[in-house]
N, C-alpha and C positions, 0 to 999 in steps of 0.2 A: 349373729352379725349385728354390728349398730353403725348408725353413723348419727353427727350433730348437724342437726339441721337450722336452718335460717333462713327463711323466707318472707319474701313482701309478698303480698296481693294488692293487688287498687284494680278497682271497680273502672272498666273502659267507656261504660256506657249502663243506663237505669238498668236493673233486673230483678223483677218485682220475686223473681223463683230462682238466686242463685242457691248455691251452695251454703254460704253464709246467710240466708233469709233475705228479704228485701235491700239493695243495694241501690246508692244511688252512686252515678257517675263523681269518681273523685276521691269517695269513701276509700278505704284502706286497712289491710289485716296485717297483723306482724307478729311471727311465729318463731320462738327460739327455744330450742330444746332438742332432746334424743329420741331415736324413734331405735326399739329391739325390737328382732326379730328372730326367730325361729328358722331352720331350715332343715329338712327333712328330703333326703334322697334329692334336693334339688330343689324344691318347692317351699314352699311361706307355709309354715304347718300352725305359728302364732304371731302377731304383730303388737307392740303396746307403746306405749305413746307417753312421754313422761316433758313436761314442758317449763321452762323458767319464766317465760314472757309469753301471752297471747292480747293482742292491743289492737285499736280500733281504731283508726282517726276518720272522723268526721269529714266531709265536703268543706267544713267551717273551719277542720284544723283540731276540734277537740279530741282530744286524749283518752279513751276510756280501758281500764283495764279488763278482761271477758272473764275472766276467774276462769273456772276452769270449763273446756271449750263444751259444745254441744254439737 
């Protein structure tokens, strides 16, 4: 199974422990790519993650590209 994914994130509010590492209100994630998976008898047996864009914008607005994610 795949599907192409595209997703925003933006930060609602400070979070010194999200997901992303320290986040301040405002900050912003931008994710475009395919996500395969595996399925077995029903279940996720493997998942891998292959992506064209992952970007950051700043509180300020600036633009950073994350290379590849962590």
């Amino acid at each position: 199974m795949a599907i192409e994914m595209d997703a925003h994130f933006e930060a609602q509010r400070d979070d010194p422990d999200s997901t992303f590492g320290p986040v301040t209100r405002g900050e912003a994630f931008d994710f475009s790519g395919l996500i395969m998976c595996d399925v077995v008898d029903g279940r996720f047996t493997r998942i891998r993650v292959a992506y064209s864009t992952f970007l950051h914008t700043g509180a300020d607005g600036t633009v950073t590209s994350l290379g590849i994610p962590h």
